[in-house]
BANUVEX-986818 format. One line per field, with one value per residue (C-alpha): y, z, x. Coordinates in Angstrom, 2 decimals. Layout:
BANUVEX-986818
Y: [Y;...];
Z: [Z;...];
X: [X;...];
***
This chain:
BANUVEX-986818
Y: [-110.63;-109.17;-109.90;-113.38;-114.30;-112.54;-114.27;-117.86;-116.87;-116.34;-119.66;-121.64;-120.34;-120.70;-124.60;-125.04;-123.22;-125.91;-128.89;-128.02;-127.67;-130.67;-132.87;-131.25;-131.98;-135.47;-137.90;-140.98;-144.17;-144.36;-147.31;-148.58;-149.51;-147.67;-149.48;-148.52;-147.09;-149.41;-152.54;-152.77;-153.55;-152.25;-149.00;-150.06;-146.69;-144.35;-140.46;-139.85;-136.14;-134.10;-130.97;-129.52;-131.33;-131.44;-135.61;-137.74;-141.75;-144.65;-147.12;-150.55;-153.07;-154.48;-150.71;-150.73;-147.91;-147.74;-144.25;-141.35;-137.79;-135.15;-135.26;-132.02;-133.24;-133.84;-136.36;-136.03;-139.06;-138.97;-141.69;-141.31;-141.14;-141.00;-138.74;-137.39;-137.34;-135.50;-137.37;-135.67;-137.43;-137.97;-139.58;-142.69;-142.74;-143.06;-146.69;-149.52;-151.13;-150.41;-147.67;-148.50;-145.76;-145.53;-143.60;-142.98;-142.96;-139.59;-138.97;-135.87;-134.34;-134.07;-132.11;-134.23;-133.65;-135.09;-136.75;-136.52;-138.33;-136.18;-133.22;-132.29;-130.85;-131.32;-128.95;-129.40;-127.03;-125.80;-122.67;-119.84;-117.90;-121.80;-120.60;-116.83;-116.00;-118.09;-116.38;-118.90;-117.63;-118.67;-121.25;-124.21;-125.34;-127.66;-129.23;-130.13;-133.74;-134.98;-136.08;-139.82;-141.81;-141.32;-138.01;-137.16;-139.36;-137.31;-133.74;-132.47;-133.47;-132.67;-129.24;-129.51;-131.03;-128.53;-125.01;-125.52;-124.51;-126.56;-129.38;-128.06;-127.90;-131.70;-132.89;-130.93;-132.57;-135.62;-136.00;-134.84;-136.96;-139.93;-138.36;-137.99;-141.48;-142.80;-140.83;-142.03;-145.97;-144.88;-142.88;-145.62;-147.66;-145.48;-145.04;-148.56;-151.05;-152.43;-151.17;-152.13;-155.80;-155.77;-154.33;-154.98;-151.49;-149.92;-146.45;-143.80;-146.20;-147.03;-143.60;-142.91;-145.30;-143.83;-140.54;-142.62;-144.35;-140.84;-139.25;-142.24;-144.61;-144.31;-145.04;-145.96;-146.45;-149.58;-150.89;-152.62;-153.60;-156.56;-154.59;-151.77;-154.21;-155.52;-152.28;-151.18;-154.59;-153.31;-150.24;-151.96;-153.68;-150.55;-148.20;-151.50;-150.96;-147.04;-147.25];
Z: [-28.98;-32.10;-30.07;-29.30;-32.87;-34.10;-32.12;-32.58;-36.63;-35.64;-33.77;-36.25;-39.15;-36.75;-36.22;-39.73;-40.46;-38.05;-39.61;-42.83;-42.18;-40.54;-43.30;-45.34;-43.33;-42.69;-43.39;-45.80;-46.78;-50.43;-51.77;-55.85;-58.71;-61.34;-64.62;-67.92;-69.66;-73.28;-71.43;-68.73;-66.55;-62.95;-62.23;-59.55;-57.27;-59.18;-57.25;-55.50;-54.03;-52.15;-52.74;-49.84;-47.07;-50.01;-48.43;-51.38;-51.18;-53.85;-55.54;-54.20;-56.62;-58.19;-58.46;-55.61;-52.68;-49.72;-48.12;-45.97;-47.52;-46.37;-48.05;-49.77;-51.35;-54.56;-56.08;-58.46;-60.11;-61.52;-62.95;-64.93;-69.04;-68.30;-68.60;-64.95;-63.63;-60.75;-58.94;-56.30;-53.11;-53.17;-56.82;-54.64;-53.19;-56.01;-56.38;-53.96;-53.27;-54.83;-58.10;-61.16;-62.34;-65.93;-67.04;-70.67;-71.94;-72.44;-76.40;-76.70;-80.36;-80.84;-83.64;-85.82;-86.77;-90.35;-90.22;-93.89;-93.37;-96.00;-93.93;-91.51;-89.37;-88.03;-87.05;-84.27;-84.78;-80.52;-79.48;-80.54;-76.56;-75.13;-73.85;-73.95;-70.27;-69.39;-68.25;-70.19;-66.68;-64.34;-62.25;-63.46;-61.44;-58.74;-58.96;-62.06;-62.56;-64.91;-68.38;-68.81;-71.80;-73.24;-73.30;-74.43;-77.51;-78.29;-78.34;-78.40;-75.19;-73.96;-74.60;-73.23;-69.98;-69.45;-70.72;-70.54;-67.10;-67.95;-67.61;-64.04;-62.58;-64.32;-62.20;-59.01;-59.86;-60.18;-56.42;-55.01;-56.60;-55.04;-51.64;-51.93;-53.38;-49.74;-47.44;-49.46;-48.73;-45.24;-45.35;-47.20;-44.18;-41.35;-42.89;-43.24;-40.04;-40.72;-37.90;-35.33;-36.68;-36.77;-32.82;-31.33;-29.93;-29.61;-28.59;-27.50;-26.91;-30.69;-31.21;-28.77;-31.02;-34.25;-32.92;-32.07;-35.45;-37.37;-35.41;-35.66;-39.24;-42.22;-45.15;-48.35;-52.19;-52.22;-49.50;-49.29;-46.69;-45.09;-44.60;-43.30;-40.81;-39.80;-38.87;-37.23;-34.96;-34.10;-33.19;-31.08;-29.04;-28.58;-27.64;-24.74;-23.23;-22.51;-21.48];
X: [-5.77;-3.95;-0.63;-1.40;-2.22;1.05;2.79;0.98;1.79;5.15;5.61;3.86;6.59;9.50;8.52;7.89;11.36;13.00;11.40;12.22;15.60;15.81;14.90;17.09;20.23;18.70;21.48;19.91;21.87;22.63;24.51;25.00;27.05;28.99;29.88;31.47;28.81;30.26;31.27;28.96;32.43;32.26;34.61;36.24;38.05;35.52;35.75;32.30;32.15;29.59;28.87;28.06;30.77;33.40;33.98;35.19;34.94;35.71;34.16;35.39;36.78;33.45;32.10;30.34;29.40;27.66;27.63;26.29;25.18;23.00;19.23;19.35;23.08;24.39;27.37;29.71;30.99;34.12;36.52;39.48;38.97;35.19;32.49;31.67;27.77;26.06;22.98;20.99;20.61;16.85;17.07;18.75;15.19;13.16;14.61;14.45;17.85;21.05;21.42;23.11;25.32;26.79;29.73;30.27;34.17;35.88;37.05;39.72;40.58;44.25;46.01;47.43;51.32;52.81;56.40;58.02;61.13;62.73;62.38;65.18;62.73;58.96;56.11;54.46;51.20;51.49;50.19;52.20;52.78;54.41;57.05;56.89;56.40;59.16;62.73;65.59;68.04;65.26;65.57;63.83;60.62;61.39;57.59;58.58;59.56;62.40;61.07;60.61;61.94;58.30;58.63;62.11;60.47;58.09;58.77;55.16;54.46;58.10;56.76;53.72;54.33;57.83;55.41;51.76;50.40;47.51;50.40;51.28;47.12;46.49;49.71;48.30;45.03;46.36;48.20;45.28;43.05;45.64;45.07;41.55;41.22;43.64;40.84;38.13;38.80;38.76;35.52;34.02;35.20;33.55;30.78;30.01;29.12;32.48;34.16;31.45;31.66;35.23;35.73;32.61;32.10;28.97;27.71;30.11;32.62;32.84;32.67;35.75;37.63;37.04;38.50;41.61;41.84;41.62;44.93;46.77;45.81;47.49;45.75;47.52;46.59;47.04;45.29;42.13;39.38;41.45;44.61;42.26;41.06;44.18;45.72;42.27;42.69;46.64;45.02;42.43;44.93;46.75;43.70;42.43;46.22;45.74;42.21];
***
């Protein structure tokens, strides 16, 4: 008897284990708006990425988003010279219809430098190691673009962009934030019904599809939802020839 209640105890756990789990990977719908916090103007190719998959998708071009994440998941929203935000999933489901997300502007400190035209020479007030960890005979890094006219005029940030490795990870930031930004207008694609609309497919069939698009679609900056479709419908034509 002992046994058979242990064992009932242990079942009851092990379903409740299950179910809990579950929920939490339970994908919900979550769809809003993200504005300029000042203005009130929508932030149109705003960052949105999940913690837990590490998937990042874009505002469209009236701030808008319409996505999938996992229940228990979080989103960082990030937009250039703005203040970024995290939102749980389940705070979308507290609210009925679309959420209204606002991003305050970002406001950096610089040092201030004083130009006395009477002086032959200028100081800049940088760090005092820019520069020392740097060989003079080495040769110079190739990820390192050329100066622009900007910043041959301005010597401060000549010396920051050449020296600062914080320079170097902003950069690398940057061109991944371009990549991301490319996947994400895709994402935001295949997570919508767009594509079943746009081909008609249904079921596995759709699903056959969208394995063909990823290997073969290429995704660009400046693309948008009806260039998207277009090359989706090229694709289309292509993928009824083989099969």
């Amino acid at each position: 008897m002992k046994n058979f209640l242990l064992w009932k105890f242990i079942l009851f756990f092990s379903v409740l284990t299950i179910a809990l789990t579950g929920q939490e990977n339970q994908q919900i719908k979550i769809s809003g708006y993200v504005y300029n916090a000042e203005t009130h103007k929508p932030l149109h190719f705003a960052q949105l990425v999940s913690y837990k998959t590490y998937l990042s998708y874009t505002t469209d071009t009236i701030g808008k988003f319409n996505i999938l994440l996992g229940r228990s998941d979080s989103l960082k929203i990030v937009s250039m010279g703005f203040e970024g935000v995290v939102v749980k999933a389940e705070d979308f489901l507290k609210t009925e219809g679309p959420d209204t997300i606002f991003l305050s502007p970002a406001s950096y400190l610089l040092n201030e430098v004083l130009i006395n035209p009477r002086e032959p020479s200028i100081h800049l007030n940088l760090p005092g190691n820019i520069g020392a960890n740097v060989d003079p005979d080495a040769e110079p890094d190739r990820f390192i673009p050329k100066p622009s006219v900007g910043l041959i005029t301005s010597p401060v940030t000549l010396a920051y962009s050449v020296f600062s490795k914080r320079a170097k990870k902003e950069r690398k930031l940057k061109k991944e934030m371009a990549d991301n930004r490319q996947k994400a207008v895709w994402h935001s694609i295949l997570f919508s019904d767009k594509l079943e609309q746009w081909t008609g497919l249904k079921g596995k069939e759709l699903d056959d599809f969208i394995i063909y698009c990823n290997t073969r679609i290429s995704v660009s900056g400046s693309d948008n939802e009806l260039s998207i479709q277009r090359k989706v419908m090229d694709l289309l034509e292509n993928y009824k020839r083989q099969n």
